[in-house]
N, C-alpha and C positions, 0 to 999 in steps of 0.2 A: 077475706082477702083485703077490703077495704081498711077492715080494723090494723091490720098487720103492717099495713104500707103507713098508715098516719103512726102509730108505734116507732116503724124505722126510719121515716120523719124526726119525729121527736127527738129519737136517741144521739141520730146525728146531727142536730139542731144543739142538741143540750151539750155534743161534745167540743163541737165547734163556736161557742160561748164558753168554754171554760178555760181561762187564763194560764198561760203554761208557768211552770215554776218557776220563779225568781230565782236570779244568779246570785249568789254572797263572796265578795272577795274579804280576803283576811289577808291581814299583813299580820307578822309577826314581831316585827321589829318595828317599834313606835317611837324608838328613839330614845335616850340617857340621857343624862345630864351631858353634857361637850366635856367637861373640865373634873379631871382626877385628882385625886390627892397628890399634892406636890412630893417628888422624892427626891432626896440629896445624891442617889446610887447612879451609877452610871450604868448598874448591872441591863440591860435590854434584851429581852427575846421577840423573835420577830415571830411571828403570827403566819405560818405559809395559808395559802388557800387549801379552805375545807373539802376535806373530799365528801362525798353524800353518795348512800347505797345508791344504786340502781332505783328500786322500785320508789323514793324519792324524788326523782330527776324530772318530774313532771307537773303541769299547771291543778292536779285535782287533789284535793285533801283525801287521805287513805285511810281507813279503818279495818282493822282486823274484827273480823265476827266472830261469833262462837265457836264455830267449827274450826278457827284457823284460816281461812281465806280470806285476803285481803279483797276490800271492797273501796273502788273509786267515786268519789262522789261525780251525780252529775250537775251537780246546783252549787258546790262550797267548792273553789278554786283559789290558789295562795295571787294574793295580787301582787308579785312581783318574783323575782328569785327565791327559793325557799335557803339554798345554802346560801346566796347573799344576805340576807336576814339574819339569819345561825351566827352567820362568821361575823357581824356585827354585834349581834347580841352577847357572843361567848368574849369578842374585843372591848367592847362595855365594860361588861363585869370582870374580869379578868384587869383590868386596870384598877376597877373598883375596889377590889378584894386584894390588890398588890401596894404594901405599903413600901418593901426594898427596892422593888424591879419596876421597870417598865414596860409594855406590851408596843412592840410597834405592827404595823400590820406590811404586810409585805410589798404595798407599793407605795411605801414610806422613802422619803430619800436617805434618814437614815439606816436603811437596811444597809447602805455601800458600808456601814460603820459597825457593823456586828452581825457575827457569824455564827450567835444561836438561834435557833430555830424551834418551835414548836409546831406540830403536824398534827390534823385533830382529824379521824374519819369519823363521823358521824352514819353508824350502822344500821342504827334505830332508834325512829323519834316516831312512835307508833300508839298511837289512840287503840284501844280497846272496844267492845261494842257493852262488854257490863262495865266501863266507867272507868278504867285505870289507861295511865299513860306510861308508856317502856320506850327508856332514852337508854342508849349504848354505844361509846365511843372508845376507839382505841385511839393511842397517844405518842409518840414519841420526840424524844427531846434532841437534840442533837447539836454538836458543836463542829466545825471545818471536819462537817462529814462524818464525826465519830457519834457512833450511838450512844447518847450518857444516863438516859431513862428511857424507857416505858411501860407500858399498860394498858389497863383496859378497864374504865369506870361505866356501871351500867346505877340506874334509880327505877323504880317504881312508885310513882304518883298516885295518887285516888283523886281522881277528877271531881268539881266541885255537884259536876252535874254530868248530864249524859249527850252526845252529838258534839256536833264540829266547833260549835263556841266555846264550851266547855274546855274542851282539844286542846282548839289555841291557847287560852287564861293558860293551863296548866301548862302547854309549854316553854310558855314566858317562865313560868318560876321555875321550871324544872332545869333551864337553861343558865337561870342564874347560880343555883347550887351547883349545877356542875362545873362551872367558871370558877365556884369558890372549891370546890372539890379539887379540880385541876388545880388548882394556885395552890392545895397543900401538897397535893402529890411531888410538886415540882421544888 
């Protein structure tokens, strides 16, 4: 009996000494260069705010496992907006990769000055648990309300490594191809 009580002694000694998991916040968006390649065009689309799935819409980075179930982390959380981040990142590149047009973003004051519009939902930006990353946006373009395109571009990534830092890396570039991918579609 004696043995048994300094044993659960111990156990609860040794777990109450053990430091709980460290939090990791990730930004996604780390910021571009400010300044794009100058254009002579006057052509402009305005950038609407991004729409982001549902299971998205929250502070914990998400992983699909094997089976298909998505998995919330409890330690890696996006430190700030995740569709604010997106809508910056795809505003970036998308300027980047525009040598005719310009990108404005929708709470630009020249938005009072041009009535096309790009619309980006953002369906899947989903990390994998063996290593691949799956981005899928639908698209549509529109002018004083008329529908003039859309679509629907999805990529698959191979992540450089495996877990939530990997994740992020590979989002960033997955985000700029699709910027460049959008800028052909359009």
């Amino acid at each position: 009996m004696r043995i048994s009580l300094m044993v659960l002694i111990v156990v609860l000694l040794s777990a109450c000494a053990s430091a709980p998991p460290s939090l990791v916040y990730h930004q996604l968006y780390t910021g571009m260069p400010a300044s794009y390649p100058a254009t002579q065009s006057d052509e402009m689309i305005t950038l609407a705010p991004l729409r982001v799935a549902d299971y998205l819409q929250q502070a914990a980075l998400v992983m699909r496992k094997q089976d298909g179930t998505l998995h919330y982390s409890s330690t890696h959380f996006w430190g700030g907006s995740l569709a604010t981040d997106v809508e910056l990142q795809l505003f970036d590149s998308l300027n980047i990769a525009a040598y005719e047009r310009r990108y404005i973003r929708y709470m630009s004051p020249a938005k009072a000055y041009n009535s096309t519009q790009l619309n980006i939902a953002l369906e899947q930006l989903l990390p994998t648990e063996d290593g691949q990353l799956l981005v899928q946006v639908s698209f549509w373009l529109e002018q004083d309300n008329k529908l003039l395109k859309n679509g629907r571009l999805a990529l698959s990534l191979s992540m450089e490594g495996k877990g939530y830092e990997a994740a992020v890396q590979a989002m960033r570039v997955a985000l700029v191809q699709l910027a460049e991918d959008l800028h052909r579609q359009l």
